[in-house]
N, C-alpha and C positions, 0 to 999 in steps of 0.2 A: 329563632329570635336572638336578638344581640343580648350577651349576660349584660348585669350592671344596669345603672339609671342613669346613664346617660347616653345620650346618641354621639354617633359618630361627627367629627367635628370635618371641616369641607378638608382641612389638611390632611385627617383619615381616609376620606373616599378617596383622596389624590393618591396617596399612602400605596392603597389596596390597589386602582388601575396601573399604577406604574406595575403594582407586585405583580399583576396578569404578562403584563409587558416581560420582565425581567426573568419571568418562570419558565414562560415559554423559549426565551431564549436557552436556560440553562436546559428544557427539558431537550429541544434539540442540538446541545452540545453535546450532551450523555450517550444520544444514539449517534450523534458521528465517532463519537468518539468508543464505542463498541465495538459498530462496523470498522472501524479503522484498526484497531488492535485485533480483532480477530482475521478480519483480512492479513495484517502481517504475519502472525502466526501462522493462520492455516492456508492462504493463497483463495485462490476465487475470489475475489471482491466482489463481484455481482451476488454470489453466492450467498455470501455473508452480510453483506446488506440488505439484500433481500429478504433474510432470515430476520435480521436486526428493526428492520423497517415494517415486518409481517408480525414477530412477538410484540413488538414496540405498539403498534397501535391495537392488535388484541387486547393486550393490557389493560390500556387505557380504556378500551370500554370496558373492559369487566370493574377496574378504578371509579368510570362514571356511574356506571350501575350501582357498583356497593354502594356508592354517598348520599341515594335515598334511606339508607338508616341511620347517618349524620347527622344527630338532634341534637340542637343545645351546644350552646359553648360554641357556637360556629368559629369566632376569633380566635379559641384558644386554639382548635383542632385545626385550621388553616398552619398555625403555627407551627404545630408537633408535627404534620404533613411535612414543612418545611425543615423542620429539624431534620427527619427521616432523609426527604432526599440529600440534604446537606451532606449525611455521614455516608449513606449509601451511593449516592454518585459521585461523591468527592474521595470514595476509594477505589469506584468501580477500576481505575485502570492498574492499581496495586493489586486488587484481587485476580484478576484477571494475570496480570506479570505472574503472581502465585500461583495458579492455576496450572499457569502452561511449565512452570520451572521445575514446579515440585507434585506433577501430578500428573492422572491423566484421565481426567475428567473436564478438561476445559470448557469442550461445548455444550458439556449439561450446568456448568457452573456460568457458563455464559446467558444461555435461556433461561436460566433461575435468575439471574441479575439484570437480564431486560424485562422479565415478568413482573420482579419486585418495583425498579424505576418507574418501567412503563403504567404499575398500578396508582400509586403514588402522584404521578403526574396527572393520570385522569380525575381523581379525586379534587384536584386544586383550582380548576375552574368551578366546576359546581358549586363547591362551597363558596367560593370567592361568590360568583353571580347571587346569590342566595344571600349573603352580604348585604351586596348593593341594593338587592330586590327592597331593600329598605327606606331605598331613596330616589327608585326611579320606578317606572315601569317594568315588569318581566323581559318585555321586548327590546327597551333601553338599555337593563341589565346586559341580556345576552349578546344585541349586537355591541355595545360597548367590552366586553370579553373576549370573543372570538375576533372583532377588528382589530384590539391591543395583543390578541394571542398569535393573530397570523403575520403582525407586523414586526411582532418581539422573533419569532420562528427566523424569518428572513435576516435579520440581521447578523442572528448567531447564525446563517449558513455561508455567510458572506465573510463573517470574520474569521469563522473556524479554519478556510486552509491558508488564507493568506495571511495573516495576524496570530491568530494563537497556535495555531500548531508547529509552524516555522520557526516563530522568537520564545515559544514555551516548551514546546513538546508534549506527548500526548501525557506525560503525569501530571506535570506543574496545570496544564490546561485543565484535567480532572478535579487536582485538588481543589483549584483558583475557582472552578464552577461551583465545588461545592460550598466554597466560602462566601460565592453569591446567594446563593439560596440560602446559609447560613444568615447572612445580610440583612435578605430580606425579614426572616424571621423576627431578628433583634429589633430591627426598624420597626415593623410593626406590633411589636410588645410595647417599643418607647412610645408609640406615636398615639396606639390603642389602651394604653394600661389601665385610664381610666372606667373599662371597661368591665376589669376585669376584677375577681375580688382577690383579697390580700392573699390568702392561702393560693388561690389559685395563681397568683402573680408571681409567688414564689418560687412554687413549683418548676413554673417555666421558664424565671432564671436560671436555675441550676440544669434544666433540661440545654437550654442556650448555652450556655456559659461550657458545660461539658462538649456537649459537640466541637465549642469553637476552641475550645483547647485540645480536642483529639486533632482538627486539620489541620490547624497552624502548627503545631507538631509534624504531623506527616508533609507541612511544605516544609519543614526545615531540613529534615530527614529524608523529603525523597528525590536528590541526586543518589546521595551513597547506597539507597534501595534500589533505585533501577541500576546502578554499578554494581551491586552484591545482585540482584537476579539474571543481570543481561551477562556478566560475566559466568555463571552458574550456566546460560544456555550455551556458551561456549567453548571450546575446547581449551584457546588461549587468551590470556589474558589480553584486554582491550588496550588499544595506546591510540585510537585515535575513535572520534564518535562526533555523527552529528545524525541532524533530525533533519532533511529537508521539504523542501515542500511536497517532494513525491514519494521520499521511502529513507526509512533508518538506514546511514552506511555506517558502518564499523569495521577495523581494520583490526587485526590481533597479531599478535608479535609471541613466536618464543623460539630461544636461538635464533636462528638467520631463516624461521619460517614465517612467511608473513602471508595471511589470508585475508582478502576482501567478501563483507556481507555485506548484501542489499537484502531488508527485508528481514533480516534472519538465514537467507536461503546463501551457501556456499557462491562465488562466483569466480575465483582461482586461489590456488596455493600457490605460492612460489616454486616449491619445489619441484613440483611436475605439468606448470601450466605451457612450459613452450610445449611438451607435448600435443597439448590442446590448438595452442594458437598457431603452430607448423602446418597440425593437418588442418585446421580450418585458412587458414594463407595459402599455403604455397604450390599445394594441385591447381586451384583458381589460378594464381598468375602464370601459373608452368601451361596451362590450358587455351590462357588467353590471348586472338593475335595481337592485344592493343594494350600498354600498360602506361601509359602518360597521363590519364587521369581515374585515381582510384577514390570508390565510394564508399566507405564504414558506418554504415547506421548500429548505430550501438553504439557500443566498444570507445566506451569513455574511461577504463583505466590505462588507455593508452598503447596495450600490448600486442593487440593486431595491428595497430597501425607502426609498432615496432619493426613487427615482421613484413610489413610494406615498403617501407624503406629501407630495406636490405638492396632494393632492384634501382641501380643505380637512372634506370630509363624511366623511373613514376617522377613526375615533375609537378603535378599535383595530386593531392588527396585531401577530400573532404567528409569531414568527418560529423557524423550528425546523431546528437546525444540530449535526448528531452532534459536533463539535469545539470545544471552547470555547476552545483554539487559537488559532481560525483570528478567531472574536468578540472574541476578547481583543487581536488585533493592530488588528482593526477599530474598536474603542473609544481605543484608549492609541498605536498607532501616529499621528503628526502627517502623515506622507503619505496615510493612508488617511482619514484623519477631515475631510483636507481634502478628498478626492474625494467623498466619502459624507455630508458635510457634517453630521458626527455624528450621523447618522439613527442608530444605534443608542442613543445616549445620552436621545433624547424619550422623552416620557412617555407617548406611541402606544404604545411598540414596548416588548412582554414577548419577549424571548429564552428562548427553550427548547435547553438542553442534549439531546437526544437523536436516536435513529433515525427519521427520518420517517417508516418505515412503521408502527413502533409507535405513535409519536402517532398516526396517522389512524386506526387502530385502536381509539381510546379516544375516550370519548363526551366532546363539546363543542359551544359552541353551534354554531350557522350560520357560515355565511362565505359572504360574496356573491363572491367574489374568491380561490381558492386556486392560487399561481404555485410550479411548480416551476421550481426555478432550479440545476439539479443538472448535476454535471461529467457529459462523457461517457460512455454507459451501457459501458465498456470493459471491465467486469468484471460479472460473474453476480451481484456482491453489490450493487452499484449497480443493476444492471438491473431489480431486484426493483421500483424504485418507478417504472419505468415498466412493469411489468404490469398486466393486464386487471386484477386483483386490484386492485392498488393506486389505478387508476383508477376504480373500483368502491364503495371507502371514501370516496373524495376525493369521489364523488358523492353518498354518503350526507349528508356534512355539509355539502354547499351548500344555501341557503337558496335557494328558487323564484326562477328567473331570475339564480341565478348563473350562472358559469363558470369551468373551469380554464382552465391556459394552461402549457405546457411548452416549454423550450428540446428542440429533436430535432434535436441534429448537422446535418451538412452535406448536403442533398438534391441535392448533386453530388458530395463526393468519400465520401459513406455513404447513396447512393440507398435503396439497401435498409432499411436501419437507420433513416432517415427517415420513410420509408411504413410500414415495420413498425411506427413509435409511432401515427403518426396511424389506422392499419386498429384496431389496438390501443384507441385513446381508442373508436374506434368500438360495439368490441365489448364496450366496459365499458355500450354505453346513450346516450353523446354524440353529437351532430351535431358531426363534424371540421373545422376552417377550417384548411387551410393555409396558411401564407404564408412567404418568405424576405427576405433583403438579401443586399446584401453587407458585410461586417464587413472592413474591409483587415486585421486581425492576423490573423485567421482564414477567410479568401476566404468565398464564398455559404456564407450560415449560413440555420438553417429551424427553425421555430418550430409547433407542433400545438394549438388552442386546439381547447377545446371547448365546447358548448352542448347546453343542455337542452331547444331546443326553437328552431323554423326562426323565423329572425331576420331582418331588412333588417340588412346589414354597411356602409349608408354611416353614418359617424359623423363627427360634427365634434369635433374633441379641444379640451377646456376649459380644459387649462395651458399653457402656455408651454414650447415644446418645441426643442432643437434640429435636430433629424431627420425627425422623423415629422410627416403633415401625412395630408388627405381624401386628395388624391390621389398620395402616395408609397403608402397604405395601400391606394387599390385597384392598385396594380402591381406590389404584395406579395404578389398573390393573384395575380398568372400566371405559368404554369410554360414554361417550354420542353420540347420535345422530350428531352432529356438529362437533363432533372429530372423528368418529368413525374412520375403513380401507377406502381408496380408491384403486384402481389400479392406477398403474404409471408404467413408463419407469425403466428399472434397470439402477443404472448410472453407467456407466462406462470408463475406461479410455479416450476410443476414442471418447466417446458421454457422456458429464458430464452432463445431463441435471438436475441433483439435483441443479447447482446454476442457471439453468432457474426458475425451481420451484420457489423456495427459491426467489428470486427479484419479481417475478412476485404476486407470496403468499402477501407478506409483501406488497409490493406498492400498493395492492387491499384495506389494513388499514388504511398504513400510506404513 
């Protein structure tokens, strides 16, 4: 029953449907905004959404279930509901930053903070329909609720990655949700009050009023908290940061060492990345008969396609990077342009905005030369483009006597996930050449080249190299005991299980 003597006035019921509308929005900001932070932390995005998406609606029915003992006071407890998620989803993504910075309990601190939202959230319709049940039918009530719930749902899934996560980023977005739901609360104290009696009106100012002076607080204060924890996960201090639509980059500077993160996860050092990028380049062109048009998916800071234009006969190469982000820091950034030596800015190099397996997908010329130069296959969504499939396109558009050439993680601390790309290049058609180094930022790293037809592998390399030499390149090609082949699963599009490997490999280290 509604407190108070009097009923709800038509600008109250309005009040309350929008607050159906408005709640469900923010309740599914809360879980993108989980799965998104715990994805960057811990990798697997299916993983973790899945987990986020599985607690998240458990929750809420155990939230629906408890609000059969929600008697009386329906207004006021709608309210305090509100307060609740206000302060608890409008920290969740500081809690979490805290979590992974200063602890290591992240993923039980995680499932405890989608259990608490996701209960909280089931509670807020029931009560709300229970509300209305005052002024409509049951049947009215509910389809009126879940119509406004599943419409408010879509909109925040629409705005969250192109609107608020881009121009906000995942704090300011937390905080700014929870100040909605804060919102809605106050609105319906002002709109309801009459409702309610003096003590109890009271009360729920100060309940109001406290909450909304803890987030407007935490939005003032949290750039220099996510700068005090995100420099805390780092080694060196940040000098450059953005949020984009597909993953946090950050750049860190100390001395003349300068390191690129996507995600959190390492992506080169300055100081020993030609290492890297030598033996992922220059076997492929030293191998290949055709080198006038060369293909980089990936390798959007610039520095493979560095090492491509050493060969004065590539006349074109195009270069294809889902983030223009990440191209755009690599052009205009003065740290990066001097490592990369503005290899993106020549008139070689066409940059392509997209997903690399849809380009490889679509008809183009030849390419004597196609290098993936892709982050760790850590997630099922990356992994796609080291499947059979995609190895299989990549073959299509080699010109006779190409060859591909892929970075494949570590063939000691991701044995499996190593051999599974190379068995993989295999079963796309390729003859496999393995080979590793060691990278100091990133210990023994390992590399899967492929060919279309059985080769002599001694080559003599034509540029001016610092690393790579005949005979570094053949003691690239032996394995030890520890590294050697395994058998594995071929990955493939319908079964990725290279990012099972790959999590599982690495979690056995670190």
């Amino acid at each position: 029953m509604l407190q108070g003597d009097e009923r709800l006035s038509r600008l109250g019921v309005f009040v309350l449907l929008a607050a159906i509308f408005t709640a469900a929005g923010c309740a599914i900001v809360y879980e993108l905004l989980i799965g998104s932070t715990s994805s960057l932390f811990l990798g697997g995005s299916v993983e973790q959404f899945s987990l986020t998406i599985g607690f998240f609606l458990f929750a809420m029915g155990i939230g629906a279930w408890a609000s059969r003992w929600v008697e009386g006071k329906l207004i006021t407890r709608f309210i305090q509901v509100e307060n609740a998620l206000a302060l608890i989803g409008g920290s969740a993504v500081s809690i979490l930053y805290a979590l992974y910075t200063y602890t290591e309990y992240f993923r039980y601190g995680m499932i405890l903070l989608i259990l608490t939202i996701g209960a909280l959230i089931g509670l807020e319709i029931p009560i709300l329909t229970r509300i209305l049940r005052q002024y409509n039918s049951l049947k009215s009530a509910l389809s009126n609720a879940l119509s406004l719930d599943y419409c408010g749902s879509l909109i925040a899934a629409l705005l969250f990655p192109y609107l608020l996560l881009p121009f906000l980023g995942m704090m300011h977005t937390s905080v700014i949700t929870g100040l909605i739901n804060w919102a809605v609360g106050l609105i319906v104290v002002l709109v309801c009050r009459k409702q309610l009696c003096r003590s109890e009106l009271k009360r729920i100012y100060v309940q109001v009023g406290t909450v909304g002076l803890f987030l407007f607080s935490l939005l003032i204060f949290a750039q220099p908290l996510v700068a005090l924890w995100e420099n805390a996960m780092y080694e060196d201090p940040i000098v450059y940061q953005e949020q984009s639509l597909y993953q946090t980059i950050v750049l860190t500077k100390r001395g003349e060492k300068i390191r690129l993160y996507l995600n959190g996860h390492l992506q080169f050092a300055s100081v020993d990345e030609f290492r890297y990028h030598e033996a992922l380049v220059h076997p492929a062109m030293a191998l290949s008969n055709v080198r006038e048009r060369i293909l980089i998916i990936g390798g959007g800071d610039g520095l493979t396609a560095r090492e491509v234009l050493k060969y004065p006969d590539v006349e074109t190469v195009d270069l294809v990077d889902l983030d223009p982000a990440v191209t755009r820091l690599a052009t205009r950034n003065t740290y990066m342009t001097a490592l990369n030596d503005n290899a993106l800015s020549r008139p070689e190099v066409q940059v392509h905005h997209a997903d690399g397996f849809s380009f490889l997908q679509k008809e183009n010329p030849a390419y004597g030369v196609i290098i993936f130069d892709l982050p760790d296959p850590r997630e099922e969504g990356l992994a796609k483009l080291y499947s059979r499939e995609g190895y299989r396109l990549a073959k299509r558009m080699l010109s006779p006597g190409g060859v591909i050439v892929t970075q494949a993680t570590s063939p000691y601390f991701a044995r499996r996930a190593y051999w599974c790309i190379g068995n993989t290049i295999e079963a796309a058609g390729f003859i496999p050449v393995s080979y590793h180094l060691n990278v100091p930022s990133f210990g023994e790293w390992g590399f899967q080249l492929g060919l279309q037809a059985e080769k002599d592998l001694t080559v003599d390399f034509e540029v001016s190299l610092r690393y790579l030499d005949s005979y570094v390149w053949d003691a690239m090609r032996v394995f030890d005991m520890s590294m050697g082949p395994v058998d594995t699963e071929i990955n493939r599009l319908d079964q990725p299980v290279l990012a099972r490997y790959y999590r599982e490999d690495w979690s056995f280290w670190f």
